[in-house]
N, C-alpha and C positions, 0 to 999 in steps of 0.2 A: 532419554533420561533428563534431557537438559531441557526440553519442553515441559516434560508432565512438572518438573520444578519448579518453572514459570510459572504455568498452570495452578499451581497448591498458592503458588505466592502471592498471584492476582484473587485467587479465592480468599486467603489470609487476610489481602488488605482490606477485596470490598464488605469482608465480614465483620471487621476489625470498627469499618467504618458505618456502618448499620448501625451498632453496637451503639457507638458513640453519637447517632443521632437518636436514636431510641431514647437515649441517656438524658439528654439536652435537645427535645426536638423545639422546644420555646426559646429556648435562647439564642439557638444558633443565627438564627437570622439578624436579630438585633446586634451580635457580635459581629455577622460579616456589616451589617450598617457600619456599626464603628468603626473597620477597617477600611469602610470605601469611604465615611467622612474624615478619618485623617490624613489617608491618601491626597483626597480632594484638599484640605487646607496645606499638606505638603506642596502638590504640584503648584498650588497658587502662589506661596510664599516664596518656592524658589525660581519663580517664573521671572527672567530681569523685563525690567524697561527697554523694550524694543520695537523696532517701525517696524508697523501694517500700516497706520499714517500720521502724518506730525499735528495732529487736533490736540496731543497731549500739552505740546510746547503753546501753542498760540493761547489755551489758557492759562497756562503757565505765564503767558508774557502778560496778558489781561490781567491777571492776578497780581502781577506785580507794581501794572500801573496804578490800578485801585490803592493800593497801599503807598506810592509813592506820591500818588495825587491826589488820592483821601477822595475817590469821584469814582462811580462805575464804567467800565470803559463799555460804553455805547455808542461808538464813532471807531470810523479805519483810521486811527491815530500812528499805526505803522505800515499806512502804505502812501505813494506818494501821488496815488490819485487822488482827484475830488474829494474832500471828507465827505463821508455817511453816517449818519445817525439811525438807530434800530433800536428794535429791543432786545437786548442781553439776557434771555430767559435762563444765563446758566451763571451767572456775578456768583451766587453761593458760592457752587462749585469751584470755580476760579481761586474766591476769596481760601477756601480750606485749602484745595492741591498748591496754589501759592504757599500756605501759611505753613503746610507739612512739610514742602519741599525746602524752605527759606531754615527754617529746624535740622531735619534730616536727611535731606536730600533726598537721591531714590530710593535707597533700600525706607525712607519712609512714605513715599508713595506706593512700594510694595507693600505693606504692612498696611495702610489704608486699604488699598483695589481688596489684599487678601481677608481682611474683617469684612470687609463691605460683603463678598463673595460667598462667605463662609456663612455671616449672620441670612443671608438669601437662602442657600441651601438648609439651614437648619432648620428653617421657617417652610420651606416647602417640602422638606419632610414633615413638616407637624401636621400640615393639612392634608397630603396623599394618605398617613396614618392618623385614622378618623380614632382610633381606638388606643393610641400614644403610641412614641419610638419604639418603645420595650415591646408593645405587642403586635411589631411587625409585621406582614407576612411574606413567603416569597414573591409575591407577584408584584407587592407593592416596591421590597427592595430591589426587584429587574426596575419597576419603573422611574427607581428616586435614580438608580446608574445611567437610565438614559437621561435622564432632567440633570445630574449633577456634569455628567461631560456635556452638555449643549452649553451651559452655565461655564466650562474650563474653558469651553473654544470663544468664546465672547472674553475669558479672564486675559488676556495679554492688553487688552485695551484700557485706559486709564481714561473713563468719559466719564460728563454728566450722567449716561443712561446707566451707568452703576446703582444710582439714587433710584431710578427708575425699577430698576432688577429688584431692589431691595423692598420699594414702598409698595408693588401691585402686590404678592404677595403677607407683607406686613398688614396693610389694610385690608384687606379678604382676614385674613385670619382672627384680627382685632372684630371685625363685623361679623366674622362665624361663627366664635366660641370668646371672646372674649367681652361679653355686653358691659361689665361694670367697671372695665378700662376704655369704656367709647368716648370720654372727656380727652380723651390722647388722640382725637383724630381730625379734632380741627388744628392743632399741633403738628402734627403728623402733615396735613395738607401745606399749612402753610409753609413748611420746610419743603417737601417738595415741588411747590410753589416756583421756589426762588433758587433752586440747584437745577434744578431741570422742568423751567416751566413750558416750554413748549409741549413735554405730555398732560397738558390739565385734561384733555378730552380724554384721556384713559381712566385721571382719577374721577370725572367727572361720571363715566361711565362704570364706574365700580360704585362711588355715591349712590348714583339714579337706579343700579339693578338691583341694589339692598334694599332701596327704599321701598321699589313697585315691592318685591318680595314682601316685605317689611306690614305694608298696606294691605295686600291681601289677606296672611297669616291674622292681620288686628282683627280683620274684617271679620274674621272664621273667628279665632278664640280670645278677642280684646286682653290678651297677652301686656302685661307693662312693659316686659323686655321689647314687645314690639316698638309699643311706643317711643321708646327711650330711644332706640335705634335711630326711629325716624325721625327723633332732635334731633342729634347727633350730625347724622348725614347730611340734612338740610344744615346744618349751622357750620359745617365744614365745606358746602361749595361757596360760600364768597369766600374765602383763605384761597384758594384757587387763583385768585384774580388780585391778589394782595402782595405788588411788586413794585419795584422801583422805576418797571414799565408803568403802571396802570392798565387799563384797559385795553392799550395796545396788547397786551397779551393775548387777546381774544382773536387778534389776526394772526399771529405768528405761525400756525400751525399750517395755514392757509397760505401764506405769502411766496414760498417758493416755486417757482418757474419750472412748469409740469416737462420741460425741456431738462430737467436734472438726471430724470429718469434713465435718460438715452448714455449720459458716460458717468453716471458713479456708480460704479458695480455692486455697491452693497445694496441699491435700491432699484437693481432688476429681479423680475419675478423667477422664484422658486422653480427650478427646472426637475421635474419628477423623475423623467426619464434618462434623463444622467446622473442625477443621484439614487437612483436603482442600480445602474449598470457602474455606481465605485460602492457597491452595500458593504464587501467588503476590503479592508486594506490589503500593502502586497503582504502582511505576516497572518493573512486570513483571521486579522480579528474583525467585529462589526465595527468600521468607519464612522466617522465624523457624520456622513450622507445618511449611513444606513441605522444610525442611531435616531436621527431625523425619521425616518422612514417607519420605524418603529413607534416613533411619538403620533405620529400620525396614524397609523392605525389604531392604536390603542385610542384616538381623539375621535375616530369616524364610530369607532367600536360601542364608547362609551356617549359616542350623543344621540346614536339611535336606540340603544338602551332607556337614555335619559327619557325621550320625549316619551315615551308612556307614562311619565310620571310627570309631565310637566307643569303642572300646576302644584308640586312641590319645589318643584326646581327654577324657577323663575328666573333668580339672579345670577342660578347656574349656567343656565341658555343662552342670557343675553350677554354674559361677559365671554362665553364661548364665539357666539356670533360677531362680537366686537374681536376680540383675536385672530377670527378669522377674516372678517374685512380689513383690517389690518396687514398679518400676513399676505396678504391679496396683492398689496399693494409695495410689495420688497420686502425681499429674505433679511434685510437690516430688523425689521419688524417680529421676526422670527422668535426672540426671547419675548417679546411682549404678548404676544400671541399665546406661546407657552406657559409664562406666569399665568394670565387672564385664564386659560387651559386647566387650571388647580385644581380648582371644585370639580370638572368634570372628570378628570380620573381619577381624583380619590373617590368617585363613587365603581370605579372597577371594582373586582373581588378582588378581596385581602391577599388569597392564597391561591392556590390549581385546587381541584377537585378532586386531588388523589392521594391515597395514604403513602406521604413523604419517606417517613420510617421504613417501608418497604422495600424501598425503590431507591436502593445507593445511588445507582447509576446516574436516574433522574437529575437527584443531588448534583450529583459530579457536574452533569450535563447545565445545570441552574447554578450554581456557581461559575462557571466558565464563562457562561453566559454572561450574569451580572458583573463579571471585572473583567472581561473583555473589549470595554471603552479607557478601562486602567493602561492597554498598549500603548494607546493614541497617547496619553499623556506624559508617560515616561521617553516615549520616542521623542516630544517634542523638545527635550531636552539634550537630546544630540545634538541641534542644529545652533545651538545658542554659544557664540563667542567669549561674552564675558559678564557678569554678574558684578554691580546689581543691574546697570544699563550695558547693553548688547547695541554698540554701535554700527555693527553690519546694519548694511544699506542707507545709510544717515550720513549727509556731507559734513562730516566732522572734520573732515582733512581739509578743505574747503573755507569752513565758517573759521577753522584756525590761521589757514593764510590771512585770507582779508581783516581778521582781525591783525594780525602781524603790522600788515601795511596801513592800515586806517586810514585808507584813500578814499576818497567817494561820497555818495549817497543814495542814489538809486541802485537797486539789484534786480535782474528780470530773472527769475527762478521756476520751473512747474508748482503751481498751486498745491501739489500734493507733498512739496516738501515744503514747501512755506512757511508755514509753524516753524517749521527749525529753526532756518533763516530770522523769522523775525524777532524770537526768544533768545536769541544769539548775537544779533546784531542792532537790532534795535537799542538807541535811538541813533548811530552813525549811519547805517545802513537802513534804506525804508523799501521795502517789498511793492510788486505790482498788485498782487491780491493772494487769497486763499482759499481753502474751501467752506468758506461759510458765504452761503449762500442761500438768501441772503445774510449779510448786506451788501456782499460783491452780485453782479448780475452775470446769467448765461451769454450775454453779450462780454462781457470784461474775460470772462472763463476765454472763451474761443476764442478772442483775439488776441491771449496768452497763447494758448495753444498752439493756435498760425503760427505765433512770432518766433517759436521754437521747433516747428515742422516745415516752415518754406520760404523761400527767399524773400516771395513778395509779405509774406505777416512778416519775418526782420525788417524787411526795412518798413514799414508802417508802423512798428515796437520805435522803433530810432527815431522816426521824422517826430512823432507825436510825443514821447517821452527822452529819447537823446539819455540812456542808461547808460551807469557806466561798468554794470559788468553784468554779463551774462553766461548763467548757467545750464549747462546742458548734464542729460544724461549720459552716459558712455551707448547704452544700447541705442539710443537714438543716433546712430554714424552718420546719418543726412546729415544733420548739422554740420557736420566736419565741412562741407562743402557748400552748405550755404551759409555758412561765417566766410568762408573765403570767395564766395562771389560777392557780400557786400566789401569786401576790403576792409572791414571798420573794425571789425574783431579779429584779435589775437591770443592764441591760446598762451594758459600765462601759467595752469598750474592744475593737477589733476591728484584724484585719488581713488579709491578702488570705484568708485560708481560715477562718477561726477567729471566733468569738464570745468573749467574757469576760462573763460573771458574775459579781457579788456577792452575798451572804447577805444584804439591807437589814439585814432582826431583827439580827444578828449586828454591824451595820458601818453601823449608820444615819449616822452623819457621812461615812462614806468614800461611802455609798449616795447623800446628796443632793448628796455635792459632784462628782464624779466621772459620776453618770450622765449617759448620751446624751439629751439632751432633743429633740434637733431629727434627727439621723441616725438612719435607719433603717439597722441593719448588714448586715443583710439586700440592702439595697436604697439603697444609701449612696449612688448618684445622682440618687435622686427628691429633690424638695423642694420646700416651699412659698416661693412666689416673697416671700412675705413676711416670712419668715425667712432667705432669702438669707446674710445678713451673719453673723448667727446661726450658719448652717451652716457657712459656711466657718470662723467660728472654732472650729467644733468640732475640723473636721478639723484645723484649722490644730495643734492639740493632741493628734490620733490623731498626728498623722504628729510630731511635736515629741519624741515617746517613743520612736520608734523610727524615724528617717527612710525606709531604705534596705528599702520595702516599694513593690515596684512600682505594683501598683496604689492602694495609698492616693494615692502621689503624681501619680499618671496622674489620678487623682479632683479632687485642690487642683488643681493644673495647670488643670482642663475645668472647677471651678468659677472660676478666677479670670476665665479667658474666659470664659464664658460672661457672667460682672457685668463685663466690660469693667475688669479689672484685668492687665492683660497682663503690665505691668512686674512685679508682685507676683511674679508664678509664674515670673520666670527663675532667682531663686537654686536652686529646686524642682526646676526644668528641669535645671542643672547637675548634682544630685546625681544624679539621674533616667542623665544621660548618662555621668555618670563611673563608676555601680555595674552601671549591664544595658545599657552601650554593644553588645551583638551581639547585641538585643530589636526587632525592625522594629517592634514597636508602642512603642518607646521612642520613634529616629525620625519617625516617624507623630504623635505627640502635639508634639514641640518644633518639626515642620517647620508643623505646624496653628500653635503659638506665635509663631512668627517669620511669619510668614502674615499674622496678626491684626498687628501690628506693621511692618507692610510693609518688615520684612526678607527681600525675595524672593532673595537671592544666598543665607543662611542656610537659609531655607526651603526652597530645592533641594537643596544639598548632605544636609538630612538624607532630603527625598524621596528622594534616590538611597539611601542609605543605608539606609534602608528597604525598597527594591529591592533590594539587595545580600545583608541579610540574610532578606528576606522569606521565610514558609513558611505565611504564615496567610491574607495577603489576596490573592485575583485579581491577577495584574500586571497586567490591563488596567485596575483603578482607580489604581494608584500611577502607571502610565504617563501618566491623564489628570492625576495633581497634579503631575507633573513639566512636563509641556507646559505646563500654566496657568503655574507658575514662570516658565518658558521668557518666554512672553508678559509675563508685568510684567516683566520683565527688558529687554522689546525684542530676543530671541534668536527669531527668527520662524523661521526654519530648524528651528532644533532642536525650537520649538512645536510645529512641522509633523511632525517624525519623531516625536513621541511620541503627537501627537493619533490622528496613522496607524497606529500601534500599539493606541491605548487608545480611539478615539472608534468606537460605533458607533450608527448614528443609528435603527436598527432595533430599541432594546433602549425601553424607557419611563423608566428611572432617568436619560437624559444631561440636563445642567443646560442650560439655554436659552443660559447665557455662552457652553458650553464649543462651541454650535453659531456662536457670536458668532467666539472669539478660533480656532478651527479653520479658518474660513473666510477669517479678515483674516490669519493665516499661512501661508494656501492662494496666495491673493491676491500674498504678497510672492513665496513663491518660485515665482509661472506657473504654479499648478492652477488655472485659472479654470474651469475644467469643476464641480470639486467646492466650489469656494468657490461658484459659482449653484446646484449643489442645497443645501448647508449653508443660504445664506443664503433661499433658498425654500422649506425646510422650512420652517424659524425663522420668517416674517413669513408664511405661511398656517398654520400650529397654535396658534402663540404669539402672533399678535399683537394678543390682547385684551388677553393680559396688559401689566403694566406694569414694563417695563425700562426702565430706561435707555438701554441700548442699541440698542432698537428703532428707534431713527430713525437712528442710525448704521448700523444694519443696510437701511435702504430706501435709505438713501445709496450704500453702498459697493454692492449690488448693481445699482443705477441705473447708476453710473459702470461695471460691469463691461459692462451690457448696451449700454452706450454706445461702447465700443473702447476706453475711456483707459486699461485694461493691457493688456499682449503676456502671451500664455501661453508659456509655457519647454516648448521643445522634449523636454524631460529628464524631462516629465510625464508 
């Protein structure tokens, strides 16, 4: 009876919903647009400022020289090698992220990245729908879903190539359909020009394929729109070349050391066959990889389509072909590749070739489809600490020290955080180099690199530049050991990713006062039990520099329990909860707090809390600290429904209590079935050992096998 009900219900709905595509089969599409493009400016807006790498900061720091020295910064003016002179093909960009940052900080460089993101995406829906937004089709809105998340997974990054995402697009489009606004595109060039001139060979190549187009078409029907075009385009490549570089801009694109290839990850080649085998994520939506995958097809799809018509499609081919030499050449190229890509799958079909109205299912099955890259972007908002900037993984603990002491002037740091460092510390502190390269060389790169992976690069860092502090990663542990075979560095101050070093020879008072004598930074929870007190005042002074470091204070916190100082760690606790409150390991640490403390009503509430935000631990562990709560509370019901979630007796890790307080909650609410196996595990495995509760335990089972409770019918 309860199937065929089913049965009527699924017919009810997918009738219900026919119904209502029959009704609106025009609009529907254009409606889910709507919904996937506020989505898309949602996820952008609330996406914080956070490291994939620190390029944001170094022109943040550029940006700010320009305005303090009224001069483009075209020289390593924050490192304390040799100066270099380049060309700065991105001073625009610098000059705005400076000027919006110095205003509004980050949530106005959000507000920036998200207009920039947003006006991209609206622009390349205009072009996939040849026939406007409003008259959509499904095929075309599966495609704008795949194009707008390739566009989210590039949004965390605050670069020049934003300008880039924006202009290859905007000028296709201005050249497709808009002829009597082509006076805006030597305008248009020369802004991109000067924000991010090292793509002139892109715009150059969107120029040249209009034009060939442009030339033939006059050829056939002496068209005036032709012509005009062909102004236009010709008078917008010298804006190209019109910078505070000069003509040095014509090298730039050219000049880097094809030795880059080999370790900047974003400019190794597109691997097929491992972005096949992640198509889909673990919650079985289509990935990040398989979205890609999808563009790609639909790009082999529509360019062997294309070429029968190609002498229509001219400037369609060659901006495809250019995207693809590109692409060729680093998955970094990936969105350029895809804008240049425009023209070629707006000429896919609008729609499928099947009557939609028909076909709920289909429906069903094409919506799922189309915001299915919607998982990937709401997921990525679990992993984010703090809004508007997400400090995880950024030595902010670090650049707070050294700022404290303002000792020094050279700092040896990895290139990939260096931006921080020198938008941070600059002008007291001057870096060894970054990743612009150039003006830094693969020579400078690697013999950073050595200087932070082996004994012999330390000490060739020291003979030749004599730095007076050096930073290490935490996951690079070598180092641990080749700072102490030079003798010269001592660990002086750590935060959750990062090491600090000092020069001793250079800093011998800062050296004996300040060094870590008892914490291993590496390994800052081991300890010798007989320094205890010791350690914890160490931390007590890691974390005193800079609080508002998760795990350091996760670390005091587990040391104060552990020496049975519970009280100590609540002030800890609160910072703990007021800076990374949507952290289940935050949670997780103050619910163990109040636990010790037998604040069990406290303790729950952050256990749930913990469950709420959880994405790290199994729920069946957080389910059994909730149940135990439950239990010292005298909440036996609810004991019972968490136990029944999280206890299972068949695993080896369940605690002997939890077989204790599962079964005396069993007990109250009439599971007497499973409180006599609970309690008969427990008293034949465990009963050598020594609980306490052991003899409570031969008690309450005694009385069970005796009748003195009723089992509940409801069990």
């Amino acid at each position: 009876m309860q199937s065929l009900k089913k049965d009527i219900s699924i017919t009810q709905i997918l009738s219900s919903l026919e119904n209502l595509v029959s009704q609106h089969q025009t609009k529907i599409p254009y409606f889910l647009w709507l919904v996937l493009f506020i989505a898309f400016f949602t996820t952008n807006i609330l996406s914080p400022v956070r490291f994939t790498d620190t390029d944001l900061w170094y022109h943040l720091n550029s940006g700010r020289y320009l305005f303090q020295n009224h001069a483009i910064a075209d020289s390593t003016f924050f490192s304390f090698l040799d100066p270099k002179n380049w060309a700065n093909y991105y001073w625009g960009f610098q000059a705005i992220a400076f000027s919006i940052f110095d205003t509004l900080g980050y949530q106005g460089l959000i507000i920036f990245k998200s207009v920039l993101l947003t006006l991209t995406a609206f622009i390349a829906s205009k072009i996939i729908c040849k026939n406007g937004i409003k008259d959509i089709g499904y095929v075309e809105l599966f495609l704008l879903s795949l194009i707008f998340s390739v566009i989210v997974s590039r949004g965390e990054i605050i670069r020049p190539h934003l300008f880039t995402y924006l202009f290859i697009p905007l000028a296709i489009y201005l050249l497709t359909y808009k002829n009597k606004y082509l006076w805006a595109l030597p305008i248009l060039t020369l802004f991109w020009a000067n924000t991010h001139g090292i793509t002139w060979p892109v715009g150059a190549a969107i120029l040249g394929a209009f034009t060939l187009q442009s030339v033939y078409n006059y050829n056939l029907t002496k068209n005036s729109n032709d012509r005009n075009l062909i102004t236009w385009c010709i008078a917008s490549i010298p804006m190209l070349f019109i910078t505070p570089s000069g003509l040095s801009i014509l090298y730039a694109p050219f000049a880097s050391d094809p030795d880059i290839y080999l370790f900047i990850t974003e400019l190794k080649p597109h691997d097929f066959a491992l972005s096949l085998s992640k198509f889909f994520s673990s919650d079985f939506f289509i990935s990040d990889d398989g979205v890609l995958i999808l563009i790609q097809f639909a790009f082999i799809y529509a360019f062997l389509t294309t070429l029968k018509t190609s002498k229509k499609n001219i400037s369609t081919i060659i901006l495809s072909l250019c995207g693809l030499a590109l692409y060729s050449k680093g998955f970094r190229f990936t969105w350029e590749w895809m804008f240049l890509s425009l023209p070629l799958l707006s000429l896919l079909p609008k729609t499928l070739p099947i009557n939609i109205k028909a076909t709920s299912t289909l429906l069903v099955s094409l919506v799922i489809m189309i915001y299915s890259p919607l998982s990937s972007w709401t997921n990525k908002h679990t992993y984010y600490y703090n809004y508007p900037i997400d400090n995880y993984m950024l030595p902010i603990g670090v650049v707070n020290y050294l700022k404290s002491k303002n000792v020094g002037s050279r700092l040896i740091a990895s290139p990939s955080y260096a931006g921080y460092f020198q938008w941070h510390l600059y002008p007291n502190l001057l870096i060894h180099s970054d990743m612009q390269l150039p003006p830094f060389t693969t020579e400078e790169y690697f013999e950073l690199s050595l200087g932070l992976t082996s004994t012999y690069g330390l000490k060739n860092i020291t003979e030749k530049y004599n730095p007076d502090y050096v930073v290490s990663i935490k996951s690079n542990s070598y180092f641990k050991d080749i700072a102490e075979q030079t003798k010269i560095y001592k660990p002086i101050y750590f935060d959750d990713m990062f090491v600090l070093y000092i020069n001793s020879e250079k800093y011998p008072t800062e050296s004996n006062t300040e060094i870590l004598k008892y914490i291993d930074p590496y390994s800052p929870y081991t300890y010798d039990s007989e320094n205890a007190d010791n350690h914890v005042k160490e931390f007590e002074k890691i974390v005193s520099i800079y609080p508002e470091i998760p795990g350091s204070l996760s670390s005091l916190i587990t040391l104060y329990m552990t020496n049975e100082r519970h009280e100590e760690a609540l002030p800890y606790a609160q910072i703990l909860e007021e800076k990374f409150s949507q952290q289940p390991g935050t949670h997780l640490i103050i619910a163990a707090l109040h636990d010790g403390l037998d604040n069990f009503k406290e303790a729950l509430k952050h256990f749930e809390l913990a469950l709420e935000y959880n994405y790290t631990v199994k729920p069946e562990v957080l389910h059994k600290y909730i149940a135990e709560s439950y239990y010292q509370l005298e909440d036996y019901k609810n004991s019972y429904k968490y136990y029944k979630l999280g206890f299972n007796m068949y695993t080896r890790d369940e605690k002997p209590e939890y077989y204790f307080q599962y079964a005396y909650s069993s007990v109250i609410v009439g599971d007497l079935n499973n409180a006599k196996k609970l309690l008969t595990t427990l008293l034949t495995y465990r009963k050598s050992e020594d609980y306490k509760f052991i003899e409570n335990a031969k008690e309450l089972l005694k009385k069970i096998e005796d009748g003195h409770f009723k089992a509940s019918l409801f069990q």
